[in-house]
Structures are given as structure tokens and as C-alpha cells.
VEXFIMAR-165593 format. One record per residue: residue in one letter; x, z, y of N, C-alpha, C in turn. Coordinates in steps of 0.02 Angstrom, whole numbers. Atoms other than C-alpha are relative to their C-alpha. Layout:
N
<rec><resn>A</resn><n_east>X</n_east><n_up>Z</n_up><n_north>Y</n_north><ca_east>X</ca_east><ca_up>Z</ca_up><ca_north>Y</ca_north><c_east>X</c_east><c_up>Z</c_up><c_north>Y</c_north></rec>
...
This chain:
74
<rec><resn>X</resn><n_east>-47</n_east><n_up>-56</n_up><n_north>3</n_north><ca_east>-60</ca_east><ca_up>-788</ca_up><ca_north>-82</ca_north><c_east>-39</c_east><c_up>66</c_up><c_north>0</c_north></rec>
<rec><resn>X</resn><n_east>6</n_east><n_up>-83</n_up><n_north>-3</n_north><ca_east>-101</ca_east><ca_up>-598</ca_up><ca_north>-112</ca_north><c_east>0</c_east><c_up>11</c_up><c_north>55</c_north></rec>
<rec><resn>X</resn><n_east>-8</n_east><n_up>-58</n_up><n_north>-30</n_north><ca_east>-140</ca_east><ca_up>-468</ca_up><ca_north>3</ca_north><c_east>-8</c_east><c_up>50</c_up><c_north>-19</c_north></rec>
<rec><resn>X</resn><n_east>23</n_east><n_up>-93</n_up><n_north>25</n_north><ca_east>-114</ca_east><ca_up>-272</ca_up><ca_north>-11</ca_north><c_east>-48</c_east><c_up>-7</c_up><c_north>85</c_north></rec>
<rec><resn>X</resn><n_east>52</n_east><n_up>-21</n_up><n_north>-47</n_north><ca_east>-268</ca_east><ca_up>-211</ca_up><ca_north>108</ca_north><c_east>9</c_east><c_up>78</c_up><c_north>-12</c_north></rec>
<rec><resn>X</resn><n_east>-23</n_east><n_up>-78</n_up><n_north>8</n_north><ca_east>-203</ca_east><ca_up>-17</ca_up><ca_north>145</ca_north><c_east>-34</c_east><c_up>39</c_up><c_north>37</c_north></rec>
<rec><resn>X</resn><n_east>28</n_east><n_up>-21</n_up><n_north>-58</n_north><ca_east>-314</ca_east><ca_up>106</ca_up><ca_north>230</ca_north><c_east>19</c_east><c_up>38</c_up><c_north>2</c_north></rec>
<rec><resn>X</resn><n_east>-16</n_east><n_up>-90</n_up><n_north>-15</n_north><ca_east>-222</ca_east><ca_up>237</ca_up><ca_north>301</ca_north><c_east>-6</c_east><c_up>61</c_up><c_north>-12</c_north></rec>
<rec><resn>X</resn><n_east>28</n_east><n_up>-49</n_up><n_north>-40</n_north><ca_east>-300</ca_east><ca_up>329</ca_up><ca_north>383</ca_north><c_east>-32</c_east><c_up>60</c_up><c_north>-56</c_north></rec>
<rec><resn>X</resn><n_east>33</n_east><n_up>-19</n_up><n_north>56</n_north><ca_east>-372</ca_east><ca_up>406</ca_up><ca_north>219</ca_north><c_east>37</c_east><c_up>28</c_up><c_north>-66</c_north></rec>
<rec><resn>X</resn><n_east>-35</n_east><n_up>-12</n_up><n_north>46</n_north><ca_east>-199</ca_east><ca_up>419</ca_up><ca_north>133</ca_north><c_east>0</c_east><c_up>77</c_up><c_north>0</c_north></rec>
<rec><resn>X</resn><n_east>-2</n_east><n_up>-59</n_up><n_north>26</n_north><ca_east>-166</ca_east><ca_up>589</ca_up><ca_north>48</ca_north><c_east>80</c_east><c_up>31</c_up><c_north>18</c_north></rec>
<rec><resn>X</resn><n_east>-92</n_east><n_up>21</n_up><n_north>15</n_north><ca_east>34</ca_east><ca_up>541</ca_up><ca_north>35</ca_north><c_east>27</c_east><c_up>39</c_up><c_north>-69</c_north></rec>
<rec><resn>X</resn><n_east>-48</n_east><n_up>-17</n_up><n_north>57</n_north><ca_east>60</ca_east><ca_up>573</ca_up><ca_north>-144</ca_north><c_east>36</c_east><c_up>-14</c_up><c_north>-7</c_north></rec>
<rec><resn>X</resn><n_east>-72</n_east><n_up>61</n_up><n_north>4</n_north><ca_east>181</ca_east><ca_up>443</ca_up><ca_north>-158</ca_north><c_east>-19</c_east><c_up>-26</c_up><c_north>-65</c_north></rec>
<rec><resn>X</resn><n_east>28</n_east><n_up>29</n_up><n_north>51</n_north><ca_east>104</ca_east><ca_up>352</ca_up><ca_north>-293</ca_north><c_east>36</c_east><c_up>-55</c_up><c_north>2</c_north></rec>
<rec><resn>X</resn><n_east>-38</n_east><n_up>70</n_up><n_north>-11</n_north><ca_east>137</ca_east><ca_up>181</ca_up><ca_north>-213</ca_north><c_east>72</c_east><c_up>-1</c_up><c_north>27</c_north></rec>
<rec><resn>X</resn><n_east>-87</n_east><n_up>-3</n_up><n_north>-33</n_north><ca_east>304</ca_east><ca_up>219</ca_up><ca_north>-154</ca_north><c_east>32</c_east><c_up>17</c_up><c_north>-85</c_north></rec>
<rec><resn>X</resn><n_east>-23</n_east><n_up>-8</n_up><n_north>70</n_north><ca_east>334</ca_east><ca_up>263</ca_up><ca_north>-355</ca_north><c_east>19</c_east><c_up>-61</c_up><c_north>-49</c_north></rec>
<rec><resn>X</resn><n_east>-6</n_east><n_up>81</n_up><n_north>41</n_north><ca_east>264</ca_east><ca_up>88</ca_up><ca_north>-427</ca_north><c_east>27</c_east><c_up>-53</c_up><c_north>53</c_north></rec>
<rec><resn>X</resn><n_east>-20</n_east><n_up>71</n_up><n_north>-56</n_north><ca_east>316</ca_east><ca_up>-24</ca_up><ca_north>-287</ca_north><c_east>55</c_east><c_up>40</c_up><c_north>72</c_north></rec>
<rec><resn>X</resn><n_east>-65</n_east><n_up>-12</n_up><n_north>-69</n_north><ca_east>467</ca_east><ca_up>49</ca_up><ca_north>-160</ca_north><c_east>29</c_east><c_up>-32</c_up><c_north>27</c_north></rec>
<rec><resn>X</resn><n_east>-18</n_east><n_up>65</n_up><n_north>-30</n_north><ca_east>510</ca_east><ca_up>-107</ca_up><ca_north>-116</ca_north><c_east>-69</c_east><c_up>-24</c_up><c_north>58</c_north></rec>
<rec><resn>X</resn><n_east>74</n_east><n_up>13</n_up><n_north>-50</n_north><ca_east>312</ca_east><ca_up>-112</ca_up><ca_north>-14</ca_north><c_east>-4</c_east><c_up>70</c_up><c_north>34</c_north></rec>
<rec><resn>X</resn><n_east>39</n_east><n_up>-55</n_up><n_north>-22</n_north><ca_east>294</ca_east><ca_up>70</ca_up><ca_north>14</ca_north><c_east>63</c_east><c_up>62</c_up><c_north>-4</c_north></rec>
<rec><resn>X</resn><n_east>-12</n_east><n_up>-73</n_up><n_north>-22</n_north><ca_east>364</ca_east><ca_up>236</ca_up><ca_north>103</ca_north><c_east>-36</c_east><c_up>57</c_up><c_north>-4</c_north></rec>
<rec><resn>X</resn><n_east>47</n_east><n_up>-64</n_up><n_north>-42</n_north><ca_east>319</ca_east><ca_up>387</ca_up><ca_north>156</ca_north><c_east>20</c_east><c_up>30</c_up><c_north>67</c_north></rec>
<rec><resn>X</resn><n_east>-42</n_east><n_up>-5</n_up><n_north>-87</n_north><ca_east>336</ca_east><ca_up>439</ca_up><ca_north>340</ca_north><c_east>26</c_east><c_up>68</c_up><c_north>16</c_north></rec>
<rec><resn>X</resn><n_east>-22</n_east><n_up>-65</n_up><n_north>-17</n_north><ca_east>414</ca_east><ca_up>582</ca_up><ca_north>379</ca_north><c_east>-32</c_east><c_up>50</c_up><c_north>79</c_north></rec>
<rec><resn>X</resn><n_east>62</n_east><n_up>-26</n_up><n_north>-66</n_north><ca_east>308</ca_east><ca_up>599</ca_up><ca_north>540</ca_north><c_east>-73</c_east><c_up>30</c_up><c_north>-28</c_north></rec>
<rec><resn>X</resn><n_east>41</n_east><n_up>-21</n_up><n_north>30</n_north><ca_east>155</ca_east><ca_up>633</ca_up><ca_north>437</ca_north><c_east>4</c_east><c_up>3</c_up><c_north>-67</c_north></rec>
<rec><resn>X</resn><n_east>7</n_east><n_up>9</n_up><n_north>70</n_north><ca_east>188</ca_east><ca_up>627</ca_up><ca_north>261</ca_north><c_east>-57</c_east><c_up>-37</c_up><c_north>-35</c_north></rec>
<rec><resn>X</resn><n_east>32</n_east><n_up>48</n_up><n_north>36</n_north><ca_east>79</ca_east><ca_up>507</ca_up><ca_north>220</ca_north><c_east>28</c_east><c_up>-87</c_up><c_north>0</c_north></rec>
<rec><resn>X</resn><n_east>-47</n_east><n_up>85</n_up><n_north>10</n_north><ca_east>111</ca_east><ca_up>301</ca_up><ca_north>149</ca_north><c_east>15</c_east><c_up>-38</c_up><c_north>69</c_north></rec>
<rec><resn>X</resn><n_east>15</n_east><n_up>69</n_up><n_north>-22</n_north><ca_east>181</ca_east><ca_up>153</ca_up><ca_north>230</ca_north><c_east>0</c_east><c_up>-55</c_up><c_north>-14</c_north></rec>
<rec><resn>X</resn><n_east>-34</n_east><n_up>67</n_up><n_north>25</n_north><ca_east>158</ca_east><ca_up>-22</ca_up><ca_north>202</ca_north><c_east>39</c_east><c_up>-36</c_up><c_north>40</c_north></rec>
<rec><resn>X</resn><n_east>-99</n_east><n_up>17</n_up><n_north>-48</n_north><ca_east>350</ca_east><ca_up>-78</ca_up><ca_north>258</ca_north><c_east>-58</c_east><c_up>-76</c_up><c_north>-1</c_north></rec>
<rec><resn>X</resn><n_east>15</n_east><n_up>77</n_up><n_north>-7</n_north><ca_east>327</ca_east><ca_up>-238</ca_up><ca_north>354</ca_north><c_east>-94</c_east><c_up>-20</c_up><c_north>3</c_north></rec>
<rec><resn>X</resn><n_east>75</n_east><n_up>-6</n_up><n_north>-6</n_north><ca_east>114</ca_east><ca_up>-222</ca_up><ca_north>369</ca_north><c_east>-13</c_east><c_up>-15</c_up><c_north>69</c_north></rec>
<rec><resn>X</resn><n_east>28</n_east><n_up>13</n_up><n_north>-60</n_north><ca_east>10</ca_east><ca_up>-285</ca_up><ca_north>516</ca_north><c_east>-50</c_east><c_up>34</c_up><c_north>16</c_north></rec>
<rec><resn>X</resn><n_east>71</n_east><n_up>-38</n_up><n_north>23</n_north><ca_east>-118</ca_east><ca_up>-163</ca_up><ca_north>562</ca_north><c_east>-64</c_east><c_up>-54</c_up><c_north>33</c_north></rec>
<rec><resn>X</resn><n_east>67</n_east><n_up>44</n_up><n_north>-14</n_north><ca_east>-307</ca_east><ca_up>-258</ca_up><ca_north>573</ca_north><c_east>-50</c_east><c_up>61</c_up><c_north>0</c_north></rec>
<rec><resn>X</resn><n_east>30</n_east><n_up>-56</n_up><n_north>0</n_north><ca_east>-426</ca_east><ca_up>-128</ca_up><ca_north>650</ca_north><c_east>4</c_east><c_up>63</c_up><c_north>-39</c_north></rec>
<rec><resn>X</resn><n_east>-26</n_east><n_up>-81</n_up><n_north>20</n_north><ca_east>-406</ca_east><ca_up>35</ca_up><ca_north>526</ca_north><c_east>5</c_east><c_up>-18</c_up><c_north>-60</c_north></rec>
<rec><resn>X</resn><n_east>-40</n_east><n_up>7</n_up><n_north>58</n_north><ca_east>-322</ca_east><ca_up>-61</ca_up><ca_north>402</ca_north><c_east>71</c_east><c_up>-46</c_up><c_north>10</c_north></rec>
<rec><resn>X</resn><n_east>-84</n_east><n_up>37</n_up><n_north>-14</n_north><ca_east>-144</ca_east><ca_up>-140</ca_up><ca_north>362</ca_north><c_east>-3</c_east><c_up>-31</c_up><c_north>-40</c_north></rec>
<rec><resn>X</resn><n_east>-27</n_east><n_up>67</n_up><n_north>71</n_north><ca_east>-103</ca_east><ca_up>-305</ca_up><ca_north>273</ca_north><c_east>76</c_east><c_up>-21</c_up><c_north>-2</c_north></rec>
<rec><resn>X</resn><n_east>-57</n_east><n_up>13</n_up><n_north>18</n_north><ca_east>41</ca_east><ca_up>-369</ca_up><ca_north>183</ca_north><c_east>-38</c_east><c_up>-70</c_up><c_north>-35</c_north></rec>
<rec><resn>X</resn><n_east>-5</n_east><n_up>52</n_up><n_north>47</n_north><ca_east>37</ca_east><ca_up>-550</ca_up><ca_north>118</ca_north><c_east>69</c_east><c_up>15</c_up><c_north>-57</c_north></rec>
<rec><resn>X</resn><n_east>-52</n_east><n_up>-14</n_up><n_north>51</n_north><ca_east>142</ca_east><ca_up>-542</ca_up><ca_north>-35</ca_north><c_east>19</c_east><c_up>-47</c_up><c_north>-69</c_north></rec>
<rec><resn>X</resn><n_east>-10</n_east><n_up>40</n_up><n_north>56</n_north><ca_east>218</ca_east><ca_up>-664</ca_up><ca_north>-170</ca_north><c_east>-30</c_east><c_up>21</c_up><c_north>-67</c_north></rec>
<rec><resn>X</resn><n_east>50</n_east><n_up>-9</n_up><n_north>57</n_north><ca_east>93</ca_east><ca_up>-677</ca_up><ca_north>-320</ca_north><c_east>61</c_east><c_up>35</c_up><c_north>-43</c_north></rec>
<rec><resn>X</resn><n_east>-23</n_east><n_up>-32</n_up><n_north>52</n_north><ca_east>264</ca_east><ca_up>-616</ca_up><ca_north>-424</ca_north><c_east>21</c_east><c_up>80</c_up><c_north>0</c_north></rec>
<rec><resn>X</resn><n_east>12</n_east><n_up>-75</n_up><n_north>-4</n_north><ca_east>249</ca_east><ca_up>-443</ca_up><ca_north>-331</ca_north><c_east>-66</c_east><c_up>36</c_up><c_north>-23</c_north></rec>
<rec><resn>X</resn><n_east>44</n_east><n_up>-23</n_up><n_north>-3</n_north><ca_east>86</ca_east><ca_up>-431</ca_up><ca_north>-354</ca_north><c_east>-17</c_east><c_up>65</c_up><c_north>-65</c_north></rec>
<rec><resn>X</resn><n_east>23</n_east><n_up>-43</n_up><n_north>35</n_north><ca_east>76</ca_east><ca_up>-326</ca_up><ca_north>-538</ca_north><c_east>44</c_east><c_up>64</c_up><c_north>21</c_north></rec>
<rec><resn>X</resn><n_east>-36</n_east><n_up>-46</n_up><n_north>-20</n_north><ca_east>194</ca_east><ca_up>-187</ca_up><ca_north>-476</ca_north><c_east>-53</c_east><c_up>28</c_up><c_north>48</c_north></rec>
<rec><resn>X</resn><n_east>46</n_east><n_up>-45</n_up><n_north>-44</n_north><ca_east>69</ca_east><ca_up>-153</ca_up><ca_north>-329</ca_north><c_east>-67</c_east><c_up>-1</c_up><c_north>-29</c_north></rec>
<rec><resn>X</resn><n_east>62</n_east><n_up>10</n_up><n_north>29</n_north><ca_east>-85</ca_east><ca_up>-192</ca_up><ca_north>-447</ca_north><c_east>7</c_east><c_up>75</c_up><c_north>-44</c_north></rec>
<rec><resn>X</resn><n_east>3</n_east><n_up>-77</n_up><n_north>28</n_north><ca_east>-10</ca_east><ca_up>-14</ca_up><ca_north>-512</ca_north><c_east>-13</c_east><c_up>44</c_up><c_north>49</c_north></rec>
<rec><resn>X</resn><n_east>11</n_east><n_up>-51</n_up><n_north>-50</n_north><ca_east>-11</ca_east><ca_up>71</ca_up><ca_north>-344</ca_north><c_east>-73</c_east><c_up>1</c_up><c_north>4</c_north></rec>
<rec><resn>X</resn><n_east>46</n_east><n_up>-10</n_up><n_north>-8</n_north><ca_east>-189</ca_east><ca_up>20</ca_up><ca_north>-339</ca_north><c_east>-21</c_east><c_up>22</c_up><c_north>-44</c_north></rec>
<rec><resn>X</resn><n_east>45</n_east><n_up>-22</n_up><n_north>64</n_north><ca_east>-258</ca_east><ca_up>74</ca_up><ca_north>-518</ca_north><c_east>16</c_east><c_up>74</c_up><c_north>18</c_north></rec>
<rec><resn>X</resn><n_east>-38</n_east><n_up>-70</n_up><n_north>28</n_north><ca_east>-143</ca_east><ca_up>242</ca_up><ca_north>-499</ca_north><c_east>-8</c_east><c_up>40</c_up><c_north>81</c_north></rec>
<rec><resn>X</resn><n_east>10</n_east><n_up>-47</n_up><n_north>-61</n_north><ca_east>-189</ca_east><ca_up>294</ca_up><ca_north>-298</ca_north><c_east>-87</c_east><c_up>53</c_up><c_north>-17</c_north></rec>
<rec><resn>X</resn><n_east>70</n_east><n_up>-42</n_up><n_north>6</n_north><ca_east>-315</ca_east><ca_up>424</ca_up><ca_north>-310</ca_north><c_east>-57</c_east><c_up>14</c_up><c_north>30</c_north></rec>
<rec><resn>X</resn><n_east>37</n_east><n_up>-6</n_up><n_north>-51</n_north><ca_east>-393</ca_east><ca_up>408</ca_up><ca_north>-159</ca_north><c_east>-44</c_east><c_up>-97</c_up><c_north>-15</c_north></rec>
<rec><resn>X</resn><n_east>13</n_east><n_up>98</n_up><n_north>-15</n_north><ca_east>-425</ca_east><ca_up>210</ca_up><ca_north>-190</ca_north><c_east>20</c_east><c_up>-38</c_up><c_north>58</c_north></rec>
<rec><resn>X</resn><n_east>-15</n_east><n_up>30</n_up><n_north>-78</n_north><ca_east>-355</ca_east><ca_up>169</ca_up><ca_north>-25</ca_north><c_east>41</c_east><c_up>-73</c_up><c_north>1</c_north></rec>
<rec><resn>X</resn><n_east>-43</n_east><n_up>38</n_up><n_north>20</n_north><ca_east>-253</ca_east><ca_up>23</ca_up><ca_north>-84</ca_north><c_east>-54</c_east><c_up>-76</c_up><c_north>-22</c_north></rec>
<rec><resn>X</resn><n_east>48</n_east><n_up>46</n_up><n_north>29</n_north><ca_east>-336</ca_east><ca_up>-159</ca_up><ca_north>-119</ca_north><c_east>46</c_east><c_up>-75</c_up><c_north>-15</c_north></rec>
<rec><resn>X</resn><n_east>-29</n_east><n_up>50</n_up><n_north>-1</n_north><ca_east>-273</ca_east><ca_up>-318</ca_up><ca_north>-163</ca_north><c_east>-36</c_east><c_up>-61</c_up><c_north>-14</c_north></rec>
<rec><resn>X</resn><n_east>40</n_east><n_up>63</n_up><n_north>-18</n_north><ca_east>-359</ca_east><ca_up>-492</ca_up><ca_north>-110</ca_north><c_east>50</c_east><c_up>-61</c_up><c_north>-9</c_north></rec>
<rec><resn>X</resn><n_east>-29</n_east><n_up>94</n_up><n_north>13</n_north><ca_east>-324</ca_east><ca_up>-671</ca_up><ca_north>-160</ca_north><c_east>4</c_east><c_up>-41</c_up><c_north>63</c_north></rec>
């Protein structure tokens, strides 16, 4: 199964991934930067396992974040 690998801490909060994928991703109104809805944080990052048929929708948040903060592992 997929994971998104999200590093925060590093977001900008354009809303990029909250554009291609809003069904994975917010923005917080406490800081204006992303969240990944439903994420576990693992030291100073957040995972999402995710059904291989979500995966090209967030394979856009990652090409299209500007920061690169976004990853997605097999």
C-alpha cells in the first residue's frame, strides 16, 4: 500500500495539496499551513497509508508543492 510522507513543519500553506487531493488535505486555520486529515505523526513527519487508487491525485500534490514537502512510498 502507498504512503503520503508529509513534513510539516516546512509547509508554506499554499494549498496546493488541498487543491489536487481535498479529500487528504486541509489547511488549518490555527496556522495556515497543510494537513494530512487522518495522518499519524512519526517524529517530524506525518503518514497516511492510502489505497493505490488515491494515489495519482496526491502524486499531483507532490510534483505541484513547491517546497517538496510531500512524498509518496510503496
Amino acid at each position: 500500500m502507498p504512503k503520503i510522507m508529509f513534513y510539516r513543519e516546512k509547509c508554506i500553506g499554499c494549498n496546493v495539496c488541498v487543491e489536487e487531493a481535498s479529500r487528504f488535505w486541509e489547511i488549518s486555520e490555527e496556522d495556515g499551513k497543510s494537513n494530512l486529515k487522518n495522518s499519524v505523526k512519526k517524529k517530524n513527519f506525518y503518514v497516511l497509508e492510502i489505497d493505490p487508487v488515491d494515489k495519482e491525485d496526491n502524486l499531483k500534490a507532490v510534483e505541484n508543492c513547491p517546497v517538496g514537502i510531500i512524498k509518496i512510498t510503496e
